[in-house]
PAGUDO-54196 format. One record per atom (N, C-alpha, C): x, y, z negated; residue in one letter. Coordinates in steps of 0.02 Angstrom, whole numbers, padded with zeros to 5 digits, always signed. Atoms other than C-alpha are relative to their C-alpha. Layout:
# residues N
XYZA...
END
This chain:
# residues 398
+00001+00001-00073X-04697+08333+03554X-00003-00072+00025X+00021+00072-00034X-04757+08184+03671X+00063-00046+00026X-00048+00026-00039X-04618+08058+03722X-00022-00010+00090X+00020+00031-00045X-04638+08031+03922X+00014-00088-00003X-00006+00071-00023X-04705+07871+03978X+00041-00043+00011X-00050+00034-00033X-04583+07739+04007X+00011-00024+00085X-00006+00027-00088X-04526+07718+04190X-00023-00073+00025X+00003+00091-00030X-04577+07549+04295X+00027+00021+00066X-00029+00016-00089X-04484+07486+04448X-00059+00005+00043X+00056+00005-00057X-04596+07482+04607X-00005-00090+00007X+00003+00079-00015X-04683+07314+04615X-00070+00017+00055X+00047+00004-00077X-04777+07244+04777X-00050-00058-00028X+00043+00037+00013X-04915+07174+04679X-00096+00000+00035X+00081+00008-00038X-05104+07138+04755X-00040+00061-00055X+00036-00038+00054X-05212+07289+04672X-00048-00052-00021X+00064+00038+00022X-05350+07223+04549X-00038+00058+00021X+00068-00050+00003X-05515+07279+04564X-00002+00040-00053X+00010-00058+00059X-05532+07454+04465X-00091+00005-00009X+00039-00024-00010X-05684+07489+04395X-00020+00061+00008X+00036-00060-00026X-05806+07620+04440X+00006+00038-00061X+00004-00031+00029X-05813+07766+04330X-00070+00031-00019X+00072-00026+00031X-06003+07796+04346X-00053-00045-00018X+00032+00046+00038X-06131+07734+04263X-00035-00046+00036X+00010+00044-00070X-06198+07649+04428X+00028-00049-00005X-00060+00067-00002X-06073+07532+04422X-00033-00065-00029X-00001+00067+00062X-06109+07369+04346X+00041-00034-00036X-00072+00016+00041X-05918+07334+04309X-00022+00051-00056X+00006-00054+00055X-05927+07478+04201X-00057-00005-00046X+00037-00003+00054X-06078+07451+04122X-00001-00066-00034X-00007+00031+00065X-06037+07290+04044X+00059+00014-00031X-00064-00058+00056X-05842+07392+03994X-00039+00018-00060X+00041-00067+00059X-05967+07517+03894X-00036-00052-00039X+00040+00010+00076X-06081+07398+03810X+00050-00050-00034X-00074+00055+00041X-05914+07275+03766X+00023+00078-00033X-00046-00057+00057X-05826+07450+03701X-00063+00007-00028X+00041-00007+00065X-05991+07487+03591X+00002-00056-00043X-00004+00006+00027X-05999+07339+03546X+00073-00018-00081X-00048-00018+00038X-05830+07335+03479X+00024+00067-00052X-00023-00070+00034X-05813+07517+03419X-00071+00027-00071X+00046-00019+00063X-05980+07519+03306X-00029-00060-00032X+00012+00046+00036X-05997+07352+03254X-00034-00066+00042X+00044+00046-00051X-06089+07178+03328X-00050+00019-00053X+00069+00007+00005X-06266+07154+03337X-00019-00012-00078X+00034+00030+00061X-06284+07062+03189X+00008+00061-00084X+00012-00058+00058X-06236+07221+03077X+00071-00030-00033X-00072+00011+00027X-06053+07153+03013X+00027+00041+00014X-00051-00035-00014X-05922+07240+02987X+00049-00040+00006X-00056+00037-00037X-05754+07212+03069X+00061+00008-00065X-00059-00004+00030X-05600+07207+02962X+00043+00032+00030X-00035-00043-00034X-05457+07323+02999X+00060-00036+00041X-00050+00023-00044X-05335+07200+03074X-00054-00064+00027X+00038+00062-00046X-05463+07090+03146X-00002+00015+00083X+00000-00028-00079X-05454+07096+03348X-00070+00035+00018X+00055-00059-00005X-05558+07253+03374X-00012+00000+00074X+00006-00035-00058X-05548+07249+03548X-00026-00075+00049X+00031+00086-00057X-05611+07048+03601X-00035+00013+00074X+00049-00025-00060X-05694+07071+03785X-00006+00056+00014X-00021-00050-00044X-05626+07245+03843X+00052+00004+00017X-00056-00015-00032X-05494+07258+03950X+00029+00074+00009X-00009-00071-00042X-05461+07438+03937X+00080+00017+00051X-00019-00017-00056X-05333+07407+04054X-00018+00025+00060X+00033-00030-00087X-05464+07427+04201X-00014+00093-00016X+00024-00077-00012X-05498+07609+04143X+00079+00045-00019X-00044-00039-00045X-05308+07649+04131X-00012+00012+00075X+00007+00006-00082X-05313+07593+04328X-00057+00077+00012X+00058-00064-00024X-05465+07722+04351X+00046+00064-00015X-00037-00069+00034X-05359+07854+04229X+00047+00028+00038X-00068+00000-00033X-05198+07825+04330X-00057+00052+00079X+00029-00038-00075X-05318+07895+04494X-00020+00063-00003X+00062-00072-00002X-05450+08019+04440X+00026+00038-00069X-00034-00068+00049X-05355+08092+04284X+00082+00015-00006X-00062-00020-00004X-05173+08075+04248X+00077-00053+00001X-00037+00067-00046X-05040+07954+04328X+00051-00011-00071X-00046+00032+00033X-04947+07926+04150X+00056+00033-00016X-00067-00031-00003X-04821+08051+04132X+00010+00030-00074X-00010+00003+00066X-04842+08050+03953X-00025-00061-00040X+00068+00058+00040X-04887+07913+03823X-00059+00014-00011X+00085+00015+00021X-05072+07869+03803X-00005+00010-00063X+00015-00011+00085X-05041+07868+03608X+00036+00053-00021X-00019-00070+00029X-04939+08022+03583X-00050+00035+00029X+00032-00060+00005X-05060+08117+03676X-00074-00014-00022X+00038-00024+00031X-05200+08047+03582X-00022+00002-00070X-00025+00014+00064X-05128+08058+03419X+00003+00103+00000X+00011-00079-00013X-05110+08251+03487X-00061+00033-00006X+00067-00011+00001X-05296+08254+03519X-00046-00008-00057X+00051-00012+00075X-05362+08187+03347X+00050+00063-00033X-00017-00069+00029X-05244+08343+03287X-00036+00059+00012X+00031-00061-00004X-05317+08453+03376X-00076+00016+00015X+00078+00003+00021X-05500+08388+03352X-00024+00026-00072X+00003-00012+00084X-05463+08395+03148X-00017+00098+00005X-00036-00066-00003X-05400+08578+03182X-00082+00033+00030X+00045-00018-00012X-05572+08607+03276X-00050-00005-00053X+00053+00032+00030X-05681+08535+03126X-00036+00053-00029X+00032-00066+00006X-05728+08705+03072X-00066+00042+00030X+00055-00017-00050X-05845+08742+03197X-00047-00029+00018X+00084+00048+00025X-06012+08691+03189X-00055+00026+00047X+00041-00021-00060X-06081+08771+03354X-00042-00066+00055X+00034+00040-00011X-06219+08661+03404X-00021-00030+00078X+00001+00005-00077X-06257+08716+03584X+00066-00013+00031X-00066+00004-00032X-06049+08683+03629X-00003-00074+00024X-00015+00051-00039X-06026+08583+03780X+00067-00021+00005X-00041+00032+00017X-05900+08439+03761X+00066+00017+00070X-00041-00004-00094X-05873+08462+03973X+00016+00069+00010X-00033-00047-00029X-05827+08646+03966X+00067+00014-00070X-00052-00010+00049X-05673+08619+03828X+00048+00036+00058X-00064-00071-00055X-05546+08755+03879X+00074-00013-00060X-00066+00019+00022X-05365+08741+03849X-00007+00059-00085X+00024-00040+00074X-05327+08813+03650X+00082+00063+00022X-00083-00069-00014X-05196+08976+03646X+00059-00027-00031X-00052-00007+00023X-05037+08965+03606X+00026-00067+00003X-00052+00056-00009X-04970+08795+03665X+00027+00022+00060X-00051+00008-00063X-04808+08770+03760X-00036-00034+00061X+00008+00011-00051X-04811+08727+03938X-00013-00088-00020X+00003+00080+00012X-04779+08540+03885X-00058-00007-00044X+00055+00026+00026X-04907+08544+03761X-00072+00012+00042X+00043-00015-00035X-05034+08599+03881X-00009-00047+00034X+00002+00068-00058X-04998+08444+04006X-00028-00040-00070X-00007+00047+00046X-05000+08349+03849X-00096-00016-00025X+00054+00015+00032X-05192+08413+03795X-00056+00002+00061X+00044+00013-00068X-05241+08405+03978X-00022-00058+00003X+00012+00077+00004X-05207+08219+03969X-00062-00023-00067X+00068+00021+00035X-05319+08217+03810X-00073+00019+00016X+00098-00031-00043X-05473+08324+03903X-00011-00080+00028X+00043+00043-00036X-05472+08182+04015X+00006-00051+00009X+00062+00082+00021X-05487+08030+03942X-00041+00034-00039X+00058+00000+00021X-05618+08097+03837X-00070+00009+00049X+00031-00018-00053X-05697+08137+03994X-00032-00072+00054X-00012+00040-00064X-05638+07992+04097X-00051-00081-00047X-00004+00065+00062X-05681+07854+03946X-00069+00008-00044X+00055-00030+00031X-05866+07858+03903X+00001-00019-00090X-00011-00013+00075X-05862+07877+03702X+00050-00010-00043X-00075+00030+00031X-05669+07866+03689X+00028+00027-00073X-00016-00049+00068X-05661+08030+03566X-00028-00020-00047X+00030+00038+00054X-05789+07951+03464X+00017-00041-00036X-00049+00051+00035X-05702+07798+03447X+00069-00007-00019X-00062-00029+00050X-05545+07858+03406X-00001+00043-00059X+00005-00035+00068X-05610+07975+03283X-00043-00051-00045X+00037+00044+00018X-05711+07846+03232X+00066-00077-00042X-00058+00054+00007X-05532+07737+03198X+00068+00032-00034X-00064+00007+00009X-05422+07852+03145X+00024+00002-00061X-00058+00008+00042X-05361+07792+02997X+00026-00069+00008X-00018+00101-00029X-05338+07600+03109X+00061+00030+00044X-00054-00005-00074X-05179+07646+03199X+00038-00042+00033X-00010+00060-00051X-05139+07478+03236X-00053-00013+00048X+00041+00008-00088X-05279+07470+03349X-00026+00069+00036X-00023-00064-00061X-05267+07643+03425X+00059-00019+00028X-00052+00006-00046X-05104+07585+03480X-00006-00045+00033X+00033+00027-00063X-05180+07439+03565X-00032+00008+00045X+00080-00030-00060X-05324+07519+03640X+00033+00056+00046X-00044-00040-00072X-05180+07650+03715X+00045-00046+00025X-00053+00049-00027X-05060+07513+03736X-00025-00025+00077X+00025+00056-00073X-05183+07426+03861X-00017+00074+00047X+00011-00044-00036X-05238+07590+03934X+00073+00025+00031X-00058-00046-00060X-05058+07645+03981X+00020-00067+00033X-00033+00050-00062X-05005+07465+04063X-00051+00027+00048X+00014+00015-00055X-05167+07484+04155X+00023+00075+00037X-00027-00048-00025X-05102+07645+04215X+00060-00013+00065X-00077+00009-00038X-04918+07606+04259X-00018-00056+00035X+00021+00027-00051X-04989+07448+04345X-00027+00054+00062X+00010-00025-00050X-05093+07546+04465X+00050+00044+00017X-00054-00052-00032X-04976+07673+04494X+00074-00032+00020X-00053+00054-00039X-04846+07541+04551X-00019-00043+00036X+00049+00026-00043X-04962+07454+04624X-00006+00056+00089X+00016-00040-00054X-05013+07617+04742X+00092+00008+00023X-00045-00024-00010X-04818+07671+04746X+00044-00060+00049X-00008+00077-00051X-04779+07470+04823X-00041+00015+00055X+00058-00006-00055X-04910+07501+04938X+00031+00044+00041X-00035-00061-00025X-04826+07661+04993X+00067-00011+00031X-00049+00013-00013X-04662+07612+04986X+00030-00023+00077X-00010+00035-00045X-04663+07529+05167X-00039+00053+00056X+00057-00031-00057X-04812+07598+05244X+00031+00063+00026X-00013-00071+00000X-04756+07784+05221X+00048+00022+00045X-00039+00006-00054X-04618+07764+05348X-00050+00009+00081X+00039-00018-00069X-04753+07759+05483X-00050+00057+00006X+00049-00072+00000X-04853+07907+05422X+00074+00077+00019X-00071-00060+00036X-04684+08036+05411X-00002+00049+00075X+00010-00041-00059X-04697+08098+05596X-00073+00007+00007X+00057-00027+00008X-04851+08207+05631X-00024-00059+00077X+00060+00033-00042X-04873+08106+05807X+00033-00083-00013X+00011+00052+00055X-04870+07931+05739X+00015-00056+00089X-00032+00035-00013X-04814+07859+05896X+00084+00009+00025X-00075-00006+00016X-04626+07918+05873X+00005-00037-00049X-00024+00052+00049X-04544+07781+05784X+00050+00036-00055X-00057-00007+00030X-04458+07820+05635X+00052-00018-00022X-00088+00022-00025X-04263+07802+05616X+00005-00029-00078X-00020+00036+00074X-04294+07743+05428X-00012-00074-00009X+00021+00070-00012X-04261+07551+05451X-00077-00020-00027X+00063+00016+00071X-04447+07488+05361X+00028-00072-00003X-00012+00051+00022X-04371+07342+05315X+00052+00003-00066X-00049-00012+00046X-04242+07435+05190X-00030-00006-00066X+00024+00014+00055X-04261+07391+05018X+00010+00057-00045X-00034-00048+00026X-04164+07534+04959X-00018+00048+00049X+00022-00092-00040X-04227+07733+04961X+00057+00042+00017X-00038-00033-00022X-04060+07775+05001X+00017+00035+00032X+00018-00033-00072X-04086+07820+05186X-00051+00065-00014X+00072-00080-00012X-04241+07961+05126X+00054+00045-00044X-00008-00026+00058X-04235+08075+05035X+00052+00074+00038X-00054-00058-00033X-04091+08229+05073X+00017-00032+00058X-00061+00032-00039X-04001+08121+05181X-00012-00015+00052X+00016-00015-00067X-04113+08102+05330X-00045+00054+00038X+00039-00069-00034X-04190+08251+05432X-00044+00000-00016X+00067+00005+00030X-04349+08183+05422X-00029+00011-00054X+00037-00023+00096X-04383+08175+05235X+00031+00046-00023X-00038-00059+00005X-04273+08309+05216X-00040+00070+00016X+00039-00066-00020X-04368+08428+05313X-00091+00010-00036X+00070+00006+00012X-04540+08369+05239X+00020+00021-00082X+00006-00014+00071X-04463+08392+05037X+00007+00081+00010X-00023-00077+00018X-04389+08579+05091X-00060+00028-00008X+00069-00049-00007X-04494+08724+05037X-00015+00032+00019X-00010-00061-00070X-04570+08829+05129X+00034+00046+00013X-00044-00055-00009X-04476+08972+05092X+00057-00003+00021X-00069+00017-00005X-04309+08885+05119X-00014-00011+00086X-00004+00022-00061X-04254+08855+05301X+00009-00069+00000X-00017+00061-00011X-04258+08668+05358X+00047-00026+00048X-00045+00031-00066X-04085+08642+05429X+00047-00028-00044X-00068+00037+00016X-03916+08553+05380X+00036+00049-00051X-00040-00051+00052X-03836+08700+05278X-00051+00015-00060X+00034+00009+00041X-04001+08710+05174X+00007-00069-00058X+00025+00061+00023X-04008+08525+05131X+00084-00034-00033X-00054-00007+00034X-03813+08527+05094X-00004+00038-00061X-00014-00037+00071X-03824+08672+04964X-00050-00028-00057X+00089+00017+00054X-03997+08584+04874X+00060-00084-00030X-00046+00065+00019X-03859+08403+04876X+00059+00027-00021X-00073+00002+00031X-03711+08489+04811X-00003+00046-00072X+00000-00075+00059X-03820+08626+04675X+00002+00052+00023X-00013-00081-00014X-03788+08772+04756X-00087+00027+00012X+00063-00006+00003X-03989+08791+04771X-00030-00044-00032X+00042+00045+00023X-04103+08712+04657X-00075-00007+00024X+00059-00003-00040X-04266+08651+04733X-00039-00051-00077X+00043+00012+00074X-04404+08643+04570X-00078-00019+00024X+00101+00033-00020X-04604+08590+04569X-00023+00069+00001X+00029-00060-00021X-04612+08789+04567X-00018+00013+00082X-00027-00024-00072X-04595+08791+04754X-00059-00052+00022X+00048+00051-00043X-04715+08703+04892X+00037-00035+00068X-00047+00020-00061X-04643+08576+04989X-00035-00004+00074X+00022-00034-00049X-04661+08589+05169X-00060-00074+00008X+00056+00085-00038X-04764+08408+05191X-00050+00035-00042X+00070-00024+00024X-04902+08521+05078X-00024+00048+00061X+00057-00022-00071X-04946+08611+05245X+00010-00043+00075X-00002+00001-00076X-04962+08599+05428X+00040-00012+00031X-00051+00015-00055X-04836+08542+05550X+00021+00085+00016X-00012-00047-00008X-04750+08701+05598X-00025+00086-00046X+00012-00070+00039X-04815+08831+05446X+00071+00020-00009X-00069-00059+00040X-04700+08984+05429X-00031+00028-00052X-00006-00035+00101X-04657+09071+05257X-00039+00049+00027X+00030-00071-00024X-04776+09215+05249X-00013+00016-00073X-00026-00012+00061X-04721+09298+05075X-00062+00030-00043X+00067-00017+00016X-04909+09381+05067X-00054-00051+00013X+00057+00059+00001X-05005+09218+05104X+00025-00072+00005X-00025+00059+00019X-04940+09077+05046X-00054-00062-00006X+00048+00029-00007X-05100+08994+05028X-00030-00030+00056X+00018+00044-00046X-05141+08950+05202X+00024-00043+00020X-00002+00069-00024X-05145+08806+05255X+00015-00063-00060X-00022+00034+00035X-05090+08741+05084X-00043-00061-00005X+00031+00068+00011X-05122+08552+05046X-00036-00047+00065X+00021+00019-00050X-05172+08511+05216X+00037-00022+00065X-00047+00037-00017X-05023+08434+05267X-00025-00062+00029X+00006+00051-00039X-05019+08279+05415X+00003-00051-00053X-00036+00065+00042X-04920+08152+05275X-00070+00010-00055X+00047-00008+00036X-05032+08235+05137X-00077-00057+00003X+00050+00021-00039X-05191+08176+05238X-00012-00074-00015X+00004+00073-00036X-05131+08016+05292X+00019-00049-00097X-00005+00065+00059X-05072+07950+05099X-00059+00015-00052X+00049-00012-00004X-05230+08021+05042X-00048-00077+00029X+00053+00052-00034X-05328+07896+05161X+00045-00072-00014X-00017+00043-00002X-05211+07769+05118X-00017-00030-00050X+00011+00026+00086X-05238+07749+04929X-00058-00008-00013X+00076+00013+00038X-05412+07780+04945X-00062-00021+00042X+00032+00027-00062X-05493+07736+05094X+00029-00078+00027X-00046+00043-00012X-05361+07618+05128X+00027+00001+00054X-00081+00021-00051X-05187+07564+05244X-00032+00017+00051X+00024+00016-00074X-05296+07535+05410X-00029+00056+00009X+00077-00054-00001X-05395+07700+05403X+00077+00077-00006X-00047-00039-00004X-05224+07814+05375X-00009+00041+00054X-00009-00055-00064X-05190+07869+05547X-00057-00009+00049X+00057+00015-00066X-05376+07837+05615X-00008+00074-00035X+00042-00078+00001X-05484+08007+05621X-00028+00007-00069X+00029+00021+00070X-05597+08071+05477X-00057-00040-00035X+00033+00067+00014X-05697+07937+05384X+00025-00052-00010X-00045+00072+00005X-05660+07758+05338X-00036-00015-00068X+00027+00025+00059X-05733+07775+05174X-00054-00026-00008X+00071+00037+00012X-05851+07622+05174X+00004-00018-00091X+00011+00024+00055X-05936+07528+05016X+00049-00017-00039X-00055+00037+00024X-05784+07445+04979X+00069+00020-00028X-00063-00043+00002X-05652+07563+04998X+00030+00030-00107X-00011-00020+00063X-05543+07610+04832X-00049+00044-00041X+00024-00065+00042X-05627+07768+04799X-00046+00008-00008X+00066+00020+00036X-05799+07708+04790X-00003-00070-00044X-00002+00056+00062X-05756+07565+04678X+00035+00052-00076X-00012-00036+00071X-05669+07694+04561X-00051+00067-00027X+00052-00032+00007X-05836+07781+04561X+00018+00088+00036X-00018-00096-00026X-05759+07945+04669X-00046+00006+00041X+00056-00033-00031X-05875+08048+04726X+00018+00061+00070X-00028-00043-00027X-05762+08179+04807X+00061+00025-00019X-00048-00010+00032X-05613+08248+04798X+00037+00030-00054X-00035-00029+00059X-05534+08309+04638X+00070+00041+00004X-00057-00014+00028X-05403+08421+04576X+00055-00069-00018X-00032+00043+00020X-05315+08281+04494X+00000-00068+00045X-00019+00050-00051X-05335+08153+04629X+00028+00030+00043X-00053-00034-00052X-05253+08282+04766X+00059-00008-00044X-00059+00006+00049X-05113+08295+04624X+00022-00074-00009X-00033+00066-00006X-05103+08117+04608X+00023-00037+00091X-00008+00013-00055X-05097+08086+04798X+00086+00055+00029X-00052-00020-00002X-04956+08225+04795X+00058-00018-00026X-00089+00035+00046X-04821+08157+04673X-00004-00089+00035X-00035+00073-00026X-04838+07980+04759X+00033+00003+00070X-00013-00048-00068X-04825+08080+04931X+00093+00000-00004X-00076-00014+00013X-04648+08161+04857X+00035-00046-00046X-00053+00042+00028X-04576+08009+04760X-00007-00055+00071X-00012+00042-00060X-04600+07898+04909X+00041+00011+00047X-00063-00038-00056X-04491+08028+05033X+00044+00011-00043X-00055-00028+00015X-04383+08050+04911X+00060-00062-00009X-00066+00041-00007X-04199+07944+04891X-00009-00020-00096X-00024+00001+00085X-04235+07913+04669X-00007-00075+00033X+00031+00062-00041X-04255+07715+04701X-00057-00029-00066X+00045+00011+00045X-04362+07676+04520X-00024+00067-00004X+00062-00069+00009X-04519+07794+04478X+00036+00035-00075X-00029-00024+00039X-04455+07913+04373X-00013+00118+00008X+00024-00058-00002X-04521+08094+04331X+00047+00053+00036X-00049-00037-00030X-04350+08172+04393X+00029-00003+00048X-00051+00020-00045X-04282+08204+04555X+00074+00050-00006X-00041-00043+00005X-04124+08303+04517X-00041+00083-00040X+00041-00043+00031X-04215+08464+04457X-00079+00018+00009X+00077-00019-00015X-04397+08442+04533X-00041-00066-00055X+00019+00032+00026X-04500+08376+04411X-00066-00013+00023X+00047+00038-00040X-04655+08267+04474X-00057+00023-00064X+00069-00033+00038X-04758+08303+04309X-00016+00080-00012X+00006-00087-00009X-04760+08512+04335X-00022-00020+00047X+00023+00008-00066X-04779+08469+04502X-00082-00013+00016X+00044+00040+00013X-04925+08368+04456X-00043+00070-00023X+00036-00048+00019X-05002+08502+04354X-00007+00078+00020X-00008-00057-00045X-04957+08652+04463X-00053+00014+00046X+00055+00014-00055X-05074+08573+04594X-00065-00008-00041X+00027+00003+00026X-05200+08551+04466X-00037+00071-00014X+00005-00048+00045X-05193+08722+04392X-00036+00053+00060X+00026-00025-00065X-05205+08782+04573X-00063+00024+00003X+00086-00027-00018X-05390+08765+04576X-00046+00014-00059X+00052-00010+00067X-05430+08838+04399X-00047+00040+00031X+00056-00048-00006X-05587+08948+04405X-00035-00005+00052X+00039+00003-00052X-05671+08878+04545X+00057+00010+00078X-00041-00020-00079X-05525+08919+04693X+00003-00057+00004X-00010+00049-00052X-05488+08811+04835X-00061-00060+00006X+00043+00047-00008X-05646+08714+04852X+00005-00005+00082X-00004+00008-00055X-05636+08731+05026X+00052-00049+00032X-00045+00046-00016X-05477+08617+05023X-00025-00071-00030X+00030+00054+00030X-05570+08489+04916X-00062-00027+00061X+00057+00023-00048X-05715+08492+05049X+00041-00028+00071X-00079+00025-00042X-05559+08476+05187X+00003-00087-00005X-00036+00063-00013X-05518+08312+05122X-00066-00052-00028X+00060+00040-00026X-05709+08266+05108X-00013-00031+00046X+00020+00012-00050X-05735+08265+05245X+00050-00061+00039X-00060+00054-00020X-05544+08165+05302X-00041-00043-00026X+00002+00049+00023X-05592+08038+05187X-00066-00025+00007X+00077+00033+00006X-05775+08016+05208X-00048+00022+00049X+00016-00012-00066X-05808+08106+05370X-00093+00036-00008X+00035-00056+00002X-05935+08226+05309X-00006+00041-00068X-00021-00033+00076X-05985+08332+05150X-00038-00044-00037X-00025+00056+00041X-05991+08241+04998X-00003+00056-00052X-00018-00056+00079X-06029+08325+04808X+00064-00007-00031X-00059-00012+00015X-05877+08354+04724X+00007-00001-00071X+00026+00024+00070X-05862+08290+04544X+00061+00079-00022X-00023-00057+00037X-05821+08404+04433X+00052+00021+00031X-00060-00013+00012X-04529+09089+04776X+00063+00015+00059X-00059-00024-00034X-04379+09162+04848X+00066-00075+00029X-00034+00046+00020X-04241+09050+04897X+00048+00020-00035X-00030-00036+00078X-04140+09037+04735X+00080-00026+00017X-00075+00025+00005X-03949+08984+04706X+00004-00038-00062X+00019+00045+00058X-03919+08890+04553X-00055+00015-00059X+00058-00031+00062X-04049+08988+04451X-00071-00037+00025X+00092-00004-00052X-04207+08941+04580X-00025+00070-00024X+00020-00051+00008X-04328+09043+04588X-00026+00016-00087X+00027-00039+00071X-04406+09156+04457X-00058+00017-00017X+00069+00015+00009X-04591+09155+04506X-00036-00030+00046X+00021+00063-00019X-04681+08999+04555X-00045+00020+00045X+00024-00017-00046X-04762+08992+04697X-00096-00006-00019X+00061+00010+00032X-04926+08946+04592X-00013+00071-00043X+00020-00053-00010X-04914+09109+04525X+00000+00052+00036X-00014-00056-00073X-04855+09212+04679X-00085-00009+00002X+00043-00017-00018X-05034+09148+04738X-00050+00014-00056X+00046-00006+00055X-05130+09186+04570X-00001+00125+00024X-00006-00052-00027X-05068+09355+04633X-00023+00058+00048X+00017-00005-00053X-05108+09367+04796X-00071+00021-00007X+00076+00024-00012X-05286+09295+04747X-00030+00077-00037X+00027-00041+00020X-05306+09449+04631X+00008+00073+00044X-00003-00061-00053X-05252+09585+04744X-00047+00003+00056X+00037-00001-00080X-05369+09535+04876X-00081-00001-00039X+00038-00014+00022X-05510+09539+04746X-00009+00081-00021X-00005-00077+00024X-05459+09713+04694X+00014+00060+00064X+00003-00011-00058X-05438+09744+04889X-00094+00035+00015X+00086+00028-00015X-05630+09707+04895X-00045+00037-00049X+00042-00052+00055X-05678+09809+04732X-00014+00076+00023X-00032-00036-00013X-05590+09944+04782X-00044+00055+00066X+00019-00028-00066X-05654+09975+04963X-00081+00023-00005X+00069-00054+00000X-05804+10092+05007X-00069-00031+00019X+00054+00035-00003X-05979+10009+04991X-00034+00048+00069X+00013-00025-00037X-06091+10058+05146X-00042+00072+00002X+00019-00088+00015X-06138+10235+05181X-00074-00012+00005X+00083+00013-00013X-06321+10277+05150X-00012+00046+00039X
END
């Protein structure tokens, strides 16, 4: 099993430039021909020695930074999970199917929940990292330099993602009310998340879930145990200003939350473009330097766990807030849009962020138990009943 990532404090450092992820790019395309030439040899036809510096002139720090955005913010090591992935490439070697596409790999049966996050993170760097599987299978009996080549890939990770979470840290105080000129009562000059989190109304009412009521006797029993509040549940800053619980449609309005929105346009559009209308995304902007095309599964998911560790009171980044864990959370929202659902929320925040359409790259309230079925499958539920609604009913009379 994967150790998680090691925690970093929040630092208020200047982002670097990430590169692009597509082949457009010109950052990226001298990355790719520096990783070839490192990973299959130089020009001149030498071979490298096994402790010779394999990696001279790539930084794969810049394609953590990309990883940390468009695949997975770090919530496991880079080398346990792809020490996981040449396992379960070996384990594939059997199969010799010629027409099998690399881009429709499907999860394998019978892993735990954790190992599933674990071989998610390996889909996508092989995905994210043009000929990463290659060159790790291509290395692995060098595991001193697989552990460099993840070493640099998870700083550049935990950089950006402390990088964006500094960024946040301040700003996010002025996004927290839906009309943005009510001042909020959370000094922004506090250094300490002490003030969020349970302890003031505001972020208080934005972590509860929907199903729970957002008042003072709620937010007491969630701070003393008597209710546990888990990443099964949807917190209320994932919808609309005023959504009520509706136990048969839980799905509306999901992810289309005011705060949602606004840290969304913050990370990727950028600060000044937050609380303007939709659009902002010029040439320059983050999310066309990290080659985004549109919005992703895994970039909504990454825009959500920086969302809920920013309102919350932990004061270092750290996967745990009392019982809600940020990497379920992470992959909950992910899992959300298997099989093609919710595109319509992906086109949603097309449009926010880029101000038209845009292709698109690839519970109850509980007591100390929580609940008992996640609100990610409540709507897996829903979604099938209303297909079998639709089977069901009488085609037109002839």
């Amino acid at each position: 099993m994967a150790n998680p990532a090691p925690t970093s404090s929040d630092r208020n450092q200047p982002e670097e430039p990430a590169s692009s992820e597509t082949s457009e790019s010109p950052e990226l395309a001298g990355l790719v021909a520096s990783f070839v030439l490192t990973e299959f040899g130089s020009p001149d036809g030498k071979k490298r020695k096994a402790d010779s510096d394999m990696t001279t002139g790539v930084d794969f720090g810049d394609f953590g930074r990309v990883y940390c955005r468009l695949g997975e913010p770090g919530f496991y090591n880079i080398y346990d999970v792809v020490e996981h992935g040449l396992r379960m490439e070996a384990e594939d070697d059997d199969r010799e199917d010629e027409d099998f596409d690399e881009s429709e790999d499907l999860m394998p049966l019978g892993l735990t929940e954790e190992e599933q996050l674990i071989h998610g993170g390996w889909l996508l760097l092989k995905r994210r990292i043009p000929g990463f599987k290659k060159a790790m299978l291509k290395a692995v009996a060098l595991r001193s330099f697989r552990r460099k080549i993840c070493g640099q890939i998870q700083t550049g990770v935990q950089d950006q993602r402390s990088d964006d979470t500094g960024s946040l840290k301040y700003d996010i105080l002025r996004y927290l009310s839906s009309d943005p000129s009510i001042s909020c009562p959370i000094p922004h000059d506090s250094k300490l998340k002490s003030l969020r989190g349970w302890t003031d109304p505001l972020t208080s009412t934005l972590l509860t879930p929907l199903e729970l009521e957002a008042n003072k006797d709620t937010w007491d029993a969630i701070t003393t145990g008597h209710i546990r509040v888990t990443a099964d549940q949807w917190p209320r800053f994932c919808y609309p200003e005023g959504r009520q619980y509706m136990p048969d449609n839980e799905e509306e309005g999901l992810f289309k939350g005011f705060l949602l929105v606004r840290v969304a346009k913050h990370i990727l559009t950028g600060p000044h473009t937050a609380l303007k209308g939709p659009g902002g995304g010029g040439k320059g902007c983050n999310a066309r330097r990290i080659g985004m095309t549109g919005m992703t599964p895994q970039v909504l998911a990454y825009v959500a766990i920086q969302t809920r560790f920013n309102i919350c009171d932990v004061q270092d980044w750290d996967r745990m807030d009392r019982d809600f864990d940020l990497s379920k959370f992470w992959w909950n929202i992910v899992s959300f849009f298997e099989d093609g659902e919710g595109t319509e929320i992906l086109e949603f925040y097309n449009r926010e962020l880029f101000g038209g359409a845009h292709s698109l790259q690839g519970m109850q309230p509980g007591a100390a138990g929580g609940p008992t079925v996640s609100a990610k499958d409540r709507m897996r539920a829903e979604r099938a009943a209303k297909r079998a609604r639709i089977e069901q009913s009488p085609g037109p009379s002839s």
